[in-house]
GUVOGU-359061 format. One record per residue (C-alpha): residue in one letter; residue number from 1; x, y, z. Coordinates in pm, 1 decimal, padded with zeros to 6 digits. Example, Ala and Ser with C-alpha at 12.3 -4.5 7.8 and 13.67 -1.06 7.14 Angstrom:
2
<pt "A",1,<01230.0,-00450.0,00780.0>>,
<pt "S",2,<01367.0,-00106.0,00714.0>>,
END
This chain:
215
<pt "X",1,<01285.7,-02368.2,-05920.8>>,
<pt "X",2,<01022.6,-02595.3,-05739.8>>,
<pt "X",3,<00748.5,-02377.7,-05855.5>>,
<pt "X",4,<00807.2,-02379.7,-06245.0>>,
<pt "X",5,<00890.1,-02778.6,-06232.0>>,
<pt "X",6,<00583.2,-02857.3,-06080.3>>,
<pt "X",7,<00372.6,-02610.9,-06308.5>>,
<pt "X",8,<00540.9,-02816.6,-06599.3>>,
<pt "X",9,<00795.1,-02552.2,-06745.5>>,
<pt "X",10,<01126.4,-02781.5,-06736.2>>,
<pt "X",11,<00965.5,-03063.2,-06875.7>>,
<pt "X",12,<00755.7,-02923.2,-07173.2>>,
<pt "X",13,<00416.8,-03049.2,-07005.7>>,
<pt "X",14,<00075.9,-02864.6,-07002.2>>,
<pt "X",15,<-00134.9,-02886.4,-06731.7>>,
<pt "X",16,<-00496.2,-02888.4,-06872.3>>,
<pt "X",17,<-00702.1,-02623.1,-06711.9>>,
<pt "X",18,<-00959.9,-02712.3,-06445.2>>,
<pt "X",19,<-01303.2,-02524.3,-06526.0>>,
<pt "X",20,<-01441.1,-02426.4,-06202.5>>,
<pt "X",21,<-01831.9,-02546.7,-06151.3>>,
<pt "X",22,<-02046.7,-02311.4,-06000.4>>,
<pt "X",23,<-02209.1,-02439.7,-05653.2>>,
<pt "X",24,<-02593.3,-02483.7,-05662.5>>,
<pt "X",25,<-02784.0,-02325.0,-05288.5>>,
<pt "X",26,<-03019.2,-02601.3,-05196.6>>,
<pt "X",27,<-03326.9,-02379.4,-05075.8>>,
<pt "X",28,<-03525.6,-02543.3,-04777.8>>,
<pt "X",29,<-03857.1,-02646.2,-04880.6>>,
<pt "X",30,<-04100.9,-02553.8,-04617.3>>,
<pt "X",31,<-04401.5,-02807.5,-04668.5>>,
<pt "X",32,<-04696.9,-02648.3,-04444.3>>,
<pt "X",33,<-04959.3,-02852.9,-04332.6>>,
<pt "X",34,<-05296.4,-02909.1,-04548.6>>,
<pt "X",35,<-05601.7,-02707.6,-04430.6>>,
<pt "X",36,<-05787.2,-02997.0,-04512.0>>,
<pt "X",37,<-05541.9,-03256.2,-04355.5>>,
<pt "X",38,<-05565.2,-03122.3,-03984.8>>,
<pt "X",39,<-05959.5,-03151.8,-03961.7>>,
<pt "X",40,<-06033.0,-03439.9,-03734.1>>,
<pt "X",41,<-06273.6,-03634.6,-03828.4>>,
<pt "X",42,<-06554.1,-03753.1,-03592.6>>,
<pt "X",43,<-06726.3,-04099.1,-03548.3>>,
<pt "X",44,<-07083.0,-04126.2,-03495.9>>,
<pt "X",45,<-07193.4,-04350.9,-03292.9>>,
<pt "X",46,<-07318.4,-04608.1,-03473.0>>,
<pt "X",47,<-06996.9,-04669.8,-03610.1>>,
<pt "X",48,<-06738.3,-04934.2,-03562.3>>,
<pt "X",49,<-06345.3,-04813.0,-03648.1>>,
<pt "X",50,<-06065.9,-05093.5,-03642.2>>,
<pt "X",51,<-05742.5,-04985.8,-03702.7>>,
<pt "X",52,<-05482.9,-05237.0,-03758.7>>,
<pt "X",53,<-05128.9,-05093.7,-03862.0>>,
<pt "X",54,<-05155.9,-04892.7,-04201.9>>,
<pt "X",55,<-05494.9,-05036.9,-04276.2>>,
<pt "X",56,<-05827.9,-04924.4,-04159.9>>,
<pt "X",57,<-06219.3,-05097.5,-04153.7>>,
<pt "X",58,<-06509.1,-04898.9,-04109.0>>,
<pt "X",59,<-06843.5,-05089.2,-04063.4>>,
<pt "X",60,<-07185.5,-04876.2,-04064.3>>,
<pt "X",61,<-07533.7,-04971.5,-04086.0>>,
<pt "X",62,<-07537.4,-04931.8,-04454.4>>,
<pt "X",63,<-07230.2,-05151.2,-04543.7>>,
<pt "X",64,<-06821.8,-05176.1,-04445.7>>,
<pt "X",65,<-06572.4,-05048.4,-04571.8>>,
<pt "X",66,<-06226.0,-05045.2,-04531.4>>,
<pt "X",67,<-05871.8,-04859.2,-04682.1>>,
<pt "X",68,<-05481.6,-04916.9,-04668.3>>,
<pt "X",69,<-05266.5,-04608.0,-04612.2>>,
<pt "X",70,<-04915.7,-04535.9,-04772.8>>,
<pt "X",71,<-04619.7,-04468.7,-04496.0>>,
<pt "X",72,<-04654.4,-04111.2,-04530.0>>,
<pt "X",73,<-04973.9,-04085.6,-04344.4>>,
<pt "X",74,<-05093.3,-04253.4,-04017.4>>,
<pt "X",75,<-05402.1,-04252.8,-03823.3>>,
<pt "X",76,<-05449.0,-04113.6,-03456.9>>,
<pt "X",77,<-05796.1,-04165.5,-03219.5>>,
<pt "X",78,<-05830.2,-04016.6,-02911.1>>,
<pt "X",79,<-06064.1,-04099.1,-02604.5>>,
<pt "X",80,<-06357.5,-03923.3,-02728.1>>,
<pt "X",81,<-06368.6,-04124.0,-03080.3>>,
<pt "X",82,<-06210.6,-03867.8,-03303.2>>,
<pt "X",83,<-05953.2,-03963.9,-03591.4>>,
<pt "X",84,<-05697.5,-03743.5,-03721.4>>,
<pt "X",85,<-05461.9,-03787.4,-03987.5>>,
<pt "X",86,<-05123.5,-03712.6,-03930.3>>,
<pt "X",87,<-04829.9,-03691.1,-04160.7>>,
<pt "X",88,<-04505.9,-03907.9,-04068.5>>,
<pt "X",89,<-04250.3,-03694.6,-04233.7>>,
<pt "X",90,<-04198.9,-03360.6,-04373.5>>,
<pt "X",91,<-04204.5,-03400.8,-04782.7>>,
<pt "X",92,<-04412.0,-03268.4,-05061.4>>,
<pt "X",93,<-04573.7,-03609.7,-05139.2>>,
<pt "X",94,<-04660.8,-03644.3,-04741.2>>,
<pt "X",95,<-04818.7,-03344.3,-04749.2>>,
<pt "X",96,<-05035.6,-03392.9,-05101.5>>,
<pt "X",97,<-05127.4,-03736.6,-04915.2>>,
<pt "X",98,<-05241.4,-03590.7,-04627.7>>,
<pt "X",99,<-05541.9,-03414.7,-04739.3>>,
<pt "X",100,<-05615.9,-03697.9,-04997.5>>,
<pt "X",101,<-05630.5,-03955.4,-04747.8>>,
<pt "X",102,<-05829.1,-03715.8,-04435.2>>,
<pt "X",103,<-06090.2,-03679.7,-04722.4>>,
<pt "X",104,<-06091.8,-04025.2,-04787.0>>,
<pt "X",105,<-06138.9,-04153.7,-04435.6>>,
<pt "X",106,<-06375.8,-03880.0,-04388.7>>,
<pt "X",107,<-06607.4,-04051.2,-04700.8>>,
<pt "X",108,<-06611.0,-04383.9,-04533.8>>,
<pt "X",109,<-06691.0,-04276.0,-04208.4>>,
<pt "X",110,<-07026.9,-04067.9,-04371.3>>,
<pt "X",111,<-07060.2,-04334.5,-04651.2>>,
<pt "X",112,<-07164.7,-04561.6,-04393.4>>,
<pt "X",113,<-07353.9,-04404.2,-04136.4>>,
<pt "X",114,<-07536.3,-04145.3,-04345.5>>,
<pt "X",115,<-07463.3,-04241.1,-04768.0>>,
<pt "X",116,<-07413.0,-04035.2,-05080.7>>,
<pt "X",117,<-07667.6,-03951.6,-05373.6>>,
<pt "X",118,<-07584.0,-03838.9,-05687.6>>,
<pt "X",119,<-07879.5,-03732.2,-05931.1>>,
<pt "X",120,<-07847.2,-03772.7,-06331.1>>,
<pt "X",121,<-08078.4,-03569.0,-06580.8>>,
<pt "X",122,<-08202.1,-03713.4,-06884.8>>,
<pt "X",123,<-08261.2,-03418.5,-07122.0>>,
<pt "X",124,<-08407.0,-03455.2,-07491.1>>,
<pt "X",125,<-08727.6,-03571.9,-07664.7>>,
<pt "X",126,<-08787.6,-03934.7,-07652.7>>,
<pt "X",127,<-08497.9,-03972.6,-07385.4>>,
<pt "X",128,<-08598.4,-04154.9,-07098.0>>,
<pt "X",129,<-08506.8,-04391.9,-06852.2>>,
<pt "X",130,<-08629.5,-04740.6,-06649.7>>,
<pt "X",131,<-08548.9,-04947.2,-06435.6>>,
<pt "X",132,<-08583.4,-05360.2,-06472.5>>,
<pt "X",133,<-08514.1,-05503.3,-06223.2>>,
<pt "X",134,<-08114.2,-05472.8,-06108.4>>,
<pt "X",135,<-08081.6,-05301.8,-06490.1>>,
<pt "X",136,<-08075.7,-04928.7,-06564.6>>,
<pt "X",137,<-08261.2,-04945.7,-06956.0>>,
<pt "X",138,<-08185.1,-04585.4,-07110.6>>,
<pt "X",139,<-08308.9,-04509.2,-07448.3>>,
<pt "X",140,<-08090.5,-04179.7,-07594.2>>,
<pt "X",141,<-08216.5,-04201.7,-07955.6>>,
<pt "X",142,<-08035.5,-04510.2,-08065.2>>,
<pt "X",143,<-08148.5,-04786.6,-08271.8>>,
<pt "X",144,<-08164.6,-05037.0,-07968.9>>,
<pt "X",145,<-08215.3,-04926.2,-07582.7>>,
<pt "X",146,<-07884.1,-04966.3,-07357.3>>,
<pt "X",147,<-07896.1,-05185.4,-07055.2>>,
<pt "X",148,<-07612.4,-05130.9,-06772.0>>,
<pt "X",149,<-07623.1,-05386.4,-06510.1>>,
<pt "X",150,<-07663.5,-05236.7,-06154.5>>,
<pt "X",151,<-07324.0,-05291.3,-05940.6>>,
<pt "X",152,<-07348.4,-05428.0,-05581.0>>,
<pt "X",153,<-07388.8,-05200.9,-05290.6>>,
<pt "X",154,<-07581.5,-04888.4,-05512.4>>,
<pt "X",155,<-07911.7,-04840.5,-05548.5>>,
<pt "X",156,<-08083.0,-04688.2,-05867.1>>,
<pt "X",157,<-08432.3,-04501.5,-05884.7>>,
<pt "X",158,<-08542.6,-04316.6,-06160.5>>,
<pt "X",159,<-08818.7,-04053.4,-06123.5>>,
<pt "X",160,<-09040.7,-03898.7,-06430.5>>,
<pt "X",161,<-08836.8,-04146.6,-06660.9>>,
<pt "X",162,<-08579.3,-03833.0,-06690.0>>,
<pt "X",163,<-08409.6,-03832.2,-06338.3>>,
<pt "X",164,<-08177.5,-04077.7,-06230.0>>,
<pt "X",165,<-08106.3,-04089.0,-05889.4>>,
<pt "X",166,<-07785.1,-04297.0,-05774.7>>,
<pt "X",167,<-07719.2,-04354.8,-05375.2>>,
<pt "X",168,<-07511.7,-04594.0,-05236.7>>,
<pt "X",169,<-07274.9,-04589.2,-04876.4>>,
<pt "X",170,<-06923.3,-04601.7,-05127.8>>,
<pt "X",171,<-06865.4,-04272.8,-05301.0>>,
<pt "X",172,<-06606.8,-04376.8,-05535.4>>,
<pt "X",173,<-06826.9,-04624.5,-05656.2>>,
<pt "X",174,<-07106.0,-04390.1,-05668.5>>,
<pt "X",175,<-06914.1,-04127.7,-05913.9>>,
<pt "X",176,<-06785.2,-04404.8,-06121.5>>,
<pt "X",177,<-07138.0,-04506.1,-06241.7>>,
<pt "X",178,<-07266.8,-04228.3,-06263.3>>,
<pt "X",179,<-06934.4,-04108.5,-06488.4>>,
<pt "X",180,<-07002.6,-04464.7,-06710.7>>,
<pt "X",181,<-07443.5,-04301.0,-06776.3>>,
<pt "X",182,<-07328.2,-03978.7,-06908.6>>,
<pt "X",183,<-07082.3,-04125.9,-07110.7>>,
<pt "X",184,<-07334.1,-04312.8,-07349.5>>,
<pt "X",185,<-07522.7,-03965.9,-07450.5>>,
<pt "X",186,<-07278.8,-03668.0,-07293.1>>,
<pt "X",187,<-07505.8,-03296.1,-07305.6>>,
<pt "X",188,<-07501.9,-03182.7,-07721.4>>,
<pt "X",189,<-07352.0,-02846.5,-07719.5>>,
<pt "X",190,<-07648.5,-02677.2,-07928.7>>,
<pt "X",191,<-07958.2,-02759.1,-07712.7>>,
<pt "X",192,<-07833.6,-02954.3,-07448.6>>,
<pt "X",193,<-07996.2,-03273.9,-07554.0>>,
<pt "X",194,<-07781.4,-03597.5,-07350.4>>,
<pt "X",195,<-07716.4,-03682.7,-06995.5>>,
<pt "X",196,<-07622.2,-03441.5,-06715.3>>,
<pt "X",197,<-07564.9,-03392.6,-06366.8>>,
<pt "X",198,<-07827.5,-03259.0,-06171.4>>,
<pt "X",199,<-07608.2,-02946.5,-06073.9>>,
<pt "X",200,<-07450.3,-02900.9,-06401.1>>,
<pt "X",201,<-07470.3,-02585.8,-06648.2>>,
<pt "X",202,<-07434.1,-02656.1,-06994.0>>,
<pt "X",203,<-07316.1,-02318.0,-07211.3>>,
<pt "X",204,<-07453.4,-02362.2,-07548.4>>,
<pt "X",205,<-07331.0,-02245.5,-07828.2>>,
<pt "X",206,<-07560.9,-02008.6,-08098.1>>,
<pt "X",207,<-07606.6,-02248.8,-08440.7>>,
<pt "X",208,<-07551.3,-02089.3,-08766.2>>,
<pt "X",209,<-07960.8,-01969.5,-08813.5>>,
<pt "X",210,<-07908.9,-01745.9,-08536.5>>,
<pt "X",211,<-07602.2,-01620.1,-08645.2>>,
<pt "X",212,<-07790.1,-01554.8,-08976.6>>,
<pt "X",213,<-08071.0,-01343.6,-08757.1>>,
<pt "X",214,<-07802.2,-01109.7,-08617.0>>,
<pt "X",215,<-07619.5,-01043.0,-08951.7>>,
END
């Protein structure tokens, strides 16, 4: 009998059983494109674009700039100056990079033709701040005023010694000093006493008097 001598009868062998795996259904990931990603992005016309491979130089009349893109992106101009970013393949991390990068390019090309501001509030008594020379002096209620060194390509003026107004043509740059002033005095969450942005609400919190008053 072929069928019980291969099955292992006649010679006393078991054949381990084989557990069957069950087969996973890849599902098709349908990566649309980024609302933000198929803008274009126009030049002005003071504006000088040079595009060489993945890397791109923007020079304004307030400064240059300039920014390397990863392979999932790529830049496109047409005849009547416009960029567009465009993705190279069809992936989850092209299409993330796709909007990060058209709102990137789209920062240079404003940063230096038109700039960004970004205004600070000093709030408290006895908070103020001055400027001397390329040095932002703050005094929050320490025992010693702080002193933060101006970085190239921003400019600082303060107003009523309790608004600090940052501009500059890099926006990164921009947000990252203005991040580095709140940090020394961030807003209290009682009264509200610290540094904030201009456009910033603050919810305070009731203190344990006026908790009193209601009981």
């Amino acid at each position: 009998n072929l069928r019980s001598l291969f099955c292992g009868e006649r010679i006393g062998t078991r054949i381990p059983a084989v557990p069957v795996t069950r087969v996973a259904l890849l599902k098709t990931i349908e990566c649309k494109d980024s609302r933000i990603g198929k803008k274009p992005i126009p030049v002005p016309s003071n504006v000088t674009i040079t595009l060489e491979g993945q890397h791109l130089k923007v020079k304004g009349p307030l400064g240059e700039l300039e920014q390397s893109y990863p392979p999932e992106v790529k830049l496109e101009r047409d005849e009547n100056g416009i960029i567009r970013v465009k993705k190279t393949e069809e992936s989850r991390r092209a299409n993330e990079m796709h909007g990060l990068f058209r709102t990137l390019t789209s920062n240079m090309v404003v940063g230096v033709s038109t700039g960004f501001e970004k205004r600070l509030l000093v709030v408290g008594v006895g908070y103020r701040a001055a400027l001397e020379g390329r040095d932002l002096v703050l005094n929050l209620g320490f025992c010693h005023p702080v002193r933060m060194q101006i970085p190239d390509g921003l400019n600082v003026k303060v107003e009523e010694n309790t608004t600090i107004i940052i501009t500059g043509y890099d926006k990164c740059s921009i947000g990252e000093f203005a991040v580095k002033i709140r940090k020394w005095r961030p807003p209290e969450p009682y009264k509200g006493k610290g540094i904030r942005y201009a456009n910033e609400v603050i919810k305070l919190k009731e203190g344990k008097a006026a908790a009193k008053k209601k009981e």
